[in-house]
N, C-alpha and C positions, 0 to 999 in steps of 0.2 A: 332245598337243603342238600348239601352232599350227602352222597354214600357213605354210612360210616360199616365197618366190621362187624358182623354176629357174634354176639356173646354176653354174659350175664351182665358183664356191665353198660350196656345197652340199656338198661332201663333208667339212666342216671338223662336220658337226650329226652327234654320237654317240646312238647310240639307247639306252644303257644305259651304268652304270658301271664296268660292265667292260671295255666294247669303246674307254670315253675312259682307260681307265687300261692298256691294252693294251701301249704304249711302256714303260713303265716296267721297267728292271732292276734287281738287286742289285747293291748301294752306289753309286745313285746319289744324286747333290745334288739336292736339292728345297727350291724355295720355298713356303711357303705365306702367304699374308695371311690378316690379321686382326690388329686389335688387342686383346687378353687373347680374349675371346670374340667379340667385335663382327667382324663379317663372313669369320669361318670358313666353309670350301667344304664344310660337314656330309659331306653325302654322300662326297665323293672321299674325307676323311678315313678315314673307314668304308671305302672299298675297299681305298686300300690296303693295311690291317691285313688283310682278306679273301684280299688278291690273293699276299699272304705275302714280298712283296720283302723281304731284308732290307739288312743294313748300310750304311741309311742315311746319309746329311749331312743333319740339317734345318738349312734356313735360315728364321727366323721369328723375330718380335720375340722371343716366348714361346714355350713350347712347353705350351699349354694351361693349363688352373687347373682348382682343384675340383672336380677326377675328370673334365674334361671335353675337347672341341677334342683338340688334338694328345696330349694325357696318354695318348690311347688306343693310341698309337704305342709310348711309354715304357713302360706296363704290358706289351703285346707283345713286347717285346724286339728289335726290327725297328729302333731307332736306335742309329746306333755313335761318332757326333759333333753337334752341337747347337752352331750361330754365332747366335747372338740377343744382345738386348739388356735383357731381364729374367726373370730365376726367380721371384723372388717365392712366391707362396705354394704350387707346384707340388712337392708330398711328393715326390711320382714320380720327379721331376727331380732333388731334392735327396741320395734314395736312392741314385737310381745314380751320383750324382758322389760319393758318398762308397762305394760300392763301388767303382767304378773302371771301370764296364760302358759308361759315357757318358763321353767327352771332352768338354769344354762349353771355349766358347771365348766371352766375353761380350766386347761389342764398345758403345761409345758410343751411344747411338740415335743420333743425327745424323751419323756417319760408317758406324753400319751402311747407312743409309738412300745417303747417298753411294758409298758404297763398292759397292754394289747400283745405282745411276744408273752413276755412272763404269763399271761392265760393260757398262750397256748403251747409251753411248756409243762405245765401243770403246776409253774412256784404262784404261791398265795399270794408275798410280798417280796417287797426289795428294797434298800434303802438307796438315795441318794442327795447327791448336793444340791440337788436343782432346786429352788426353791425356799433354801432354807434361810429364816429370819424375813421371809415375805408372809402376804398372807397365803401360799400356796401350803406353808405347813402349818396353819392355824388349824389346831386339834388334831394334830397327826404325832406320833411318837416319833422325838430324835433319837440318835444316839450319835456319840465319838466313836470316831475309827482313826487311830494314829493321829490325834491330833486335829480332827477335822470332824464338823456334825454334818449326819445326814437324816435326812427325812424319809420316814417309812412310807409308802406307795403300795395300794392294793394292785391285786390283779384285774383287766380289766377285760371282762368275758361278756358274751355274747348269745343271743339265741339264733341271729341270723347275721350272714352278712353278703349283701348286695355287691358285684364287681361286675369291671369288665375287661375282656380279653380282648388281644385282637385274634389268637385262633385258638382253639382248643381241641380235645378227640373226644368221644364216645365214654371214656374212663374219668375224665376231667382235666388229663394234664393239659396247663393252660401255658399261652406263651403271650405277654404282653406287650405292646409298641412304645418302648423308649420309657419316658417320665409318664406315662399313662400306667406304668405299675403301682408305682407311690405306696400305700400303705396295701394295696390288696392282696399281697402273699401273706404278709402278715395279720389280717383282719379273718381270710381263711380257717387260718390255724386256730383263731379265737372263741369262732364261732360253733356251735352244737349243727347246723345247718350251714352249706353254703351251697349261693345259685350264682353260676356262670353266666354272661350273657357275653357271648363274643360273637364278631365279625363273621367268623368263618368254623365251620366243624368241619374237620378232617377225618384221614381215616386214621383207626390203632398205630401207632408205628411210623406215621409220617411226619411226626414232631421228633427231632432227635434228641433222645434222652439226655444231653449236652445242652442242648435249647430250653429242656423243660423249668419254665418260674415257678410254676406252681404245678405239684406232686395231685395228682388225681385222690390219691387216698384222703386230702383234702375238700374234696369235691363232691355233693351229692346231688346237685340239678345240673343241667348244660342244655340254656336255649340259642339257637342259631338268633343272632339278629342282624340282617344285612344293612339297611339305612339307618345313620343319625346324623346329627345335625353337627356332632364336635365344635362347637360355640368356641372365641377366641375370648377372650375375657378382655383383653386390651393389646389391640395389635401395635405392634411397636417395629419400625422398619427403621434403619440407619443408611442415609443414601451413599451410593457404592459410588468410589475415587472416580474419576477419570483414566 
C-alpha cells in the first residue's frame, strides 16, 4: 500500500476487507455503483457475501449480469429487496422475482438517479414527468404544473454505499476511470456510510483539487485494492478499414 500522510483523517484507510465491511448489519440498505459491470467495487462485493449479512435492500442500477458483480449476492440468498433500474439479462434476478424470494422495485433511470441526489441533498420529494399515466405512478400523488402532470418521487437514501475508484487519498477524495463513475458520486452523497475501494491510495494533495469526483467529506472507509478481474460484459470490436 502506499504512503499516505499523517493526520486525523488517516483513520478513514482500512487495512483489509473485512475491517471496511465491519459496519455493515442485517437488512441493511446498500448502494452499490457500477454500471452492468463497469466499475463494480469487486472486492467489497465478495465480502459481503463472506461477511453473511443478510436481508438486504440493494440499491443499484442492476443487480449484476452473466453470473457476475452483484449476481453473487442473489445466488447467496442475502437479498430481500432490489430498487434498480434494469434486469435485463440477470437469470438470478429473474428466478427470484418469480419465486417470490426478491421484491424488485424497478424505478426510471433518470429519476432513480434523482431520487438518490434528492437524498442527498436533504429534499424529501420531487415531482416529475417520468412516469406519469404508467404504472410507475400507481399510488403516487400527481399534480399540474402549467399545464402538464407530474408524479411525486421520494427520496431515495441509504445506509451504505459500496464503489470504486480508480485512486483515492487518505481523506477519501476519490477520482474515478472514465464511465466506471456512473452513479458512485451520487450514491456517496446518499448514503449515512460510504466504503471506497479503489486501485491505488495516494498521498494528501496528490489528487488535484480540479480532478477531485468525489469530495472526501463524502467519504468514511478507503481500502486499497490492487487486482480485479474488470469483466467485459459483451465485447464488441468493429474491424478497422484497410
Amino acid at each position: 500500500m502506499t504512503t499516505v500522510s499523517p493526520g486525523r483523517h488517516r483513520a478513514k484507510v482500512r487495512s483489509s476487507v473485512d475491517e471496511a465491511l465491519a459496519p455493515l448489519f442485517d437488512g441493511a440498505r446498500i448502494m452499490v455503483g457500477g454500471f452492468g459491470l463497469c466499475g463494480n467495487a469487486e472486492a467489497l462485493i465478495a465480502g459481503v457475501v463472506k461477511r453473511g449479512v443478510r436481508d438486504l435492500t440493494l440499491i443499484s442500477n442492476n443487480a449484476g449480469n452473466l453470473g457476475k458483480g452483484l449476481n453473487a449476492w442473489l445466488e447467496a440468498g442475502i437479498v430481500r429487496r432490489f430498487i434498480g433500474s434494469y434486469i435485463g439479462t440477470n437469470e438470478a434476478l429473474h428466478r427470484a422475482m418469480a419465486a417470490g424470494t426478491v421484491e424488485v422495485e424497478i424505478v426510471p433511470q433518470g429519476t432513480f438517479v434523482e431520487r438518490m441526489r434528492a437524498a442527498g441533498a436533504g429534499i424529501p420529494a420531487f415531482y416529475t414527468p417520468t412516469g406519469v399515466g404508467t404504472v410507475v405512478a400507481e399510488g403516487k400523488d400527481t399534480r399540474d404544473f402549467d399545464g402538464r402532470t407530474y408524479v411525486m418521487e421520494r427520496a431515495l437514501p441509504a445506509d451504505f454505499a459500496l464503489i470504486r475508484a480508480r485512486r483515492a487519498d487518505a481523506f477519501g477524495n476519490a477520482r474515478f476511470w472514465r464511465t466506471a463513475r456512473n452513479f458512485s458520486p451520487i450514491m456517496a452523497s446518499a448514503a449515512k456510510q460510504t466504503i471506497v475501494e479503489c486501485d491505488e491510495i495516494v498521498p494528501l494533495g496528490a489528487i488535484d483539487p480540479d480532478d477531485v469526483h468525489l469530495p472526501g467529506i463524502f467519504v468514511h472507509h478507503v481500502l486499497e485494492v490492487r487486482e480485479h478481474e474488470d469483466p467485459f460484459e459483451y465485447r464488441t470490436v468493429r474491424k478497422r478499414s484497410a
